[in-house]
C-alpha positions in Angstrom: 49.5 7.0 -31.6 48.4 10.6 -30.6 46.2 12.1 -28.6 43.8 14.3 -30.0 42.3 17.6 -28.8 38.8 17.9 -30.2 37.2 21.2 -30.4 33.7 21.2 -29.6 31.1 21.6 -27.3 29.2 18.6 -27.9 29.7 15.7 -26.0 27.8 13.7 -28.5 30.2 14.6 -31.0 32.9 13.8 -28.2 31.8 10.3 -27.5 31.4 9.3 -31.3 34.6 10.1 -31.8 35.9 7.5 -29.2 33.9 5.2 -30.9 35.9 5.4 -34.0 39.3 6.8 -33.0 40.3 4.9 -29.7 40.0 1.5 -30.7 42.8 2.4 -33.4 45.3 4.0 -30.2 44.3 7.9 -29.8 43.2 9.1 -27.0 40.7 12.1 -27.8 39.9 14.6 -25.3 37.7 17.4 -25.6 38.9 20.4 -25.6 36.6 23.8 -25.1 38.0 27.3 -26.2 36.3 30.3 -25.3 35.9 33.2 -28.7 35.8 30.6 -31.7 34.6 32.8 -34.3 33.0 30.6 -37.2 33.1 32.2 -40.5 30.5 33.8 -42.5 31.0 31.0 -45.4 29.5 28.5 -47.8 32.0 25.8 -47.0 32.2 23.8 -44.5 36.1 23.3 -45.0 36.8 27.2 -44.6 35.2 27.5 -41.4 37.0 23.9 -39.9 39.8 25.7 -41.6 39.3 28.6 -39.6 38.4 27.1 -36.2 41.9 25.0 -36.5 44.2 28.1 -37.0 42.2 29.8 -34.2 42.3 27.2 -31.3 45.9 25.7 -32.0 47.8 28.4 -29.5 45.3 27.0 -27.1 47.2 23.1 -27.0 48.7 22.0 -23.8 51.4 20.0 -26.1 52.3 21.9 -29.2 53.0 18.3 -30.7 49.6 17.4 -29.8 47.0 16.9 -32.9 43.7 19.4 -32.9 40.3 18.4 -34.6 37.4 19.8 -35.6 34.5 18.6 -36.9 32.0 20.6 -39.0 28.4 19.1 -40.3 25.3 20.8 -41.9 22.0 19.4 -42.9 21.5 20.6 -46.3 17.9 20.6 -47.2 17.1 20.0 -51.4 14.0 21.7 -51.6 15.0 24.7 -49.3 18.1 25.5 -51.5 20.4 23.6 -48.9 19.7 25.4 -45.9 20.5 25.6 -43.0 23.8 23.8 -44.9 26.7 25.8 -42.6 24.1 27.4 -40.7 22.9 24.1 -39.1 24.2 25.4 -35.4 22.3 28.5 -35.5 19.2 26.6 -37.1 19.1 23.9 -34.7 19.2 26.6 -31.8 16.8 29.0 -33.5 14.1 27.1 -35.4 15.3 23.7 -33.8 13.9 20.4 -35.7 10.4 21.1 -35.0 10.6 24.5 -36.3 12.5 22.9 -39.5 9.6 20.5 -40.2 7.5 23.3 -40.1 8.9 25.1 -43.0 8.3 22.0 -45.1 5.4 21.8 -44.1 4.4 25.0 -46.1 6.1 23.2 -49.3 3.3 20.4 -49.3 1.9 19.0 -52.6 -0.8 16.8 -53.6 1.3 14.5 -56.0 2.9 12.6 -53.4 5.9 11.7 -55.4 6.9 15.5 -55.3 5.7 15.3 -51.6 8.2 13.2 -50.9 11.1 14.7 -53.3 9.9 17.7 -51.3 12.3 15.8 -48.0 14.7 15.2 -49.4 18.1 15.8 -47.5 21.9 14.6 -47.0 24.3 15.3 -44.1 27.6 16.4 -44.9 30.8 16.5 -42.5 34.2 17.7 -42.5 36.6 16.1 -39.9 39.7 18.4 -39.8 42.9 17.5 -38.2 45.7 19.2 -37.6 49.2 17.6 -37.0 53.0 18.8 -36.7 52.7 17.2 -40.4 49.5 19.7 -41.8 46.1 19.5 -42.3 44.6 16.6 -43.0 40.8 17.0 -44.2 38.4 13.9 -44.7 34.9 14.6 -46.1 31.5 12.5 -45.7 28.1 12.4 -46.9 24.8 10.5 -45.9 21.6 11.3 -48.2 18.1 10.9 -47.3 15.4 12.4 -46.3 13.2 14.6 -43.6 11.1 12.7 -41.0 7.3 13.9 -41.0 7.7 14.1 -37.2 10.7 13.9 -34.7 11.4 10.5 -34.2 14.0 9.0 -31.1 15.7 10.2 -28.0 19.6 9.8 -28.9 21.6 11.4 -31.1 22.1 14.9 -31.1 21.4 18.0 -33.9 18.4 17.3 -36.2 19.9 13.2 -35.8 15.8 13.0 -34.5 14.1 14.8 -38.0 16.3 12.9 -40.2 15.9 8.8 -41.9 19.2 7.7 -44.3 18.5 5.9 -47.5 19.2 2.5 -46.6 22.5 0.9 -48.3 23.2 -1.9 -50.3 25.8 -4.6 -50.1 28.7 -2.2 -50.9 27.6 0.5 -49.0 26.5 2.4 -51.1 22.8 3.9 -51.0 20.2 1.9 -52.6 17.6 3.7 -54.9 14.7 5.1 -53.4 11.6 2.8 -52.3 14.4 -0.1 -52.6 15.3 -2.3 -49.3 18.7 -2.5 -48.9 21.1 -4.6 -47.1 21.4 -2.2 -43.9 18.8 -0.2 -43.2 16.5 1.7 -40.0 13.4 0.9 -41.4 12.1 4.3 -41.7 13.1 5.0 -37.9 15.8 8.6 -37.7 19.1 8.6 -36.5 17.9 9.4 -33.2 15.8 6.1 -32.6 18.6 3.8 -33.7 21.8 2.9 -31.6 25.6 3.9 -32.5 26.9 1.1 -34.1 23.7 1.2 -37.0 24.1 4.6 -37.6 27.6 4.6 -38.0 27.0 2.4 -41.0 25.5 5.3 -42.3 26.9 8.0 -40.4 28.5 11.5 -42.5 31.1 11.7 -39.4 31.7 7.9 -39.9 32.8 8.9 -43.3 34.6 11.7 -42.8 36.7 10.2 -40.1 37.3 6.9 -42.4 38.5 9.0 -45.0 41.0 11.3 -42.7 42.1 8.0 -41.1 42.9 6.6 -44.9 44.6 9.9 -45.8 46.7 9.5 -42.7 47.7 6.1 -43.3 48.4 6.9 -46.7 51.0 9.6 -45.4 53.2 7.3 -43.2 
């Protein structure tokens, strides 16, 4: 097994990656690196792209593996945003300041009230190896909280509720109760192990870890 560098400056992110990685052997450090420039891109995958070929020359072991991990909150009736721009959002406008610009999108038919919230996490985990690039993707739909709900987590994890899943996994139709679900509580108010059922970094690291296995 390896050990993984992972690029970022969230030790949320950090310590949900042990949660998935370590049991399976790697050992995943952080690793910070001053000057990252991120992109101006639509795509998540161009700007992990970029951070990779940026922070590899900064490896203690050149046959060491690098990751990076991009999310974004896209936002349905905001035309996606903040999307890519989730970083600068969340330290600009922050969740309450995101709430508020739905707020100004309120109807009276509550059905398009509540299509109005309607959200989905996506994530790219990026990995680089002496083999290439591996790139898993993930995606959790749902919807906005009315209020900030929950102390853990990190990001807008506190403004945002997953559609609850069904017996597959897969996420059950709106106003249905499915097999796993938060009961209307965010990300933020619900421990690790529930929200990595639904998690877009659980995901995206499931589906690197398949593409690796695949490529032994």
């Amino acid at each position: 097994m390896a050990r993984i560098h992972f690029l970022t400056g969230n030790e949320g992110k950090v310590a949900e990656a042990k949660h998935h990685l370590e049991p399976l052997g790697h050992d995943v450090v952080q690793l910070s690196v001053e000057g990252i420039v991120e992109p101006q891109a639509e795509e998540l995958e161009t700007v992990a792209r970029a951070k990779l070929e940026q922070a590899k020359a900064h490896l203690p072991n050149q046959d060491d593996w690098l990751m990076v991990e991009d999310a974004g909150l896209f936002v349905e009736a905001l035309d996606g945003f903040p999307g890519v721009y989730s970083s600068y959002a969340l330290s600009t406008l922050g969740c309450h300041g995101l709430l508020r610009l739905l707020d100004h999108l309120h109807s009276e038919d509550l059905h398009v009230e509540a299509g109005l919230r309607r959200a989905e996490f996506r994530a790219i985990a990026a990995l680089m190896t002496p083999d290439g690039i591996f790139i898993g993707e993930g995606a959790c739909m749902g919807r906005i909280a009315p209020a900030v709900d929950g102390e853990g987590g990190f990001g807008f994890d506190p403004v945002f509720i997953p559609r609850d899943l069904d017996l597959s996994g897969a996420p059950a139709e709106i106003g249905v109760q499915g097999e796993v679900s938060t009961h209307g509580r965010t990300f933020a108010a619900v421990d690790m192990d529930l929200k990595a059922k639904f998690s877009h970094r659980t995901e995206a690291l499931q589906d690197l870890l398949s593409q690796l296995g695949s490529s032994e």
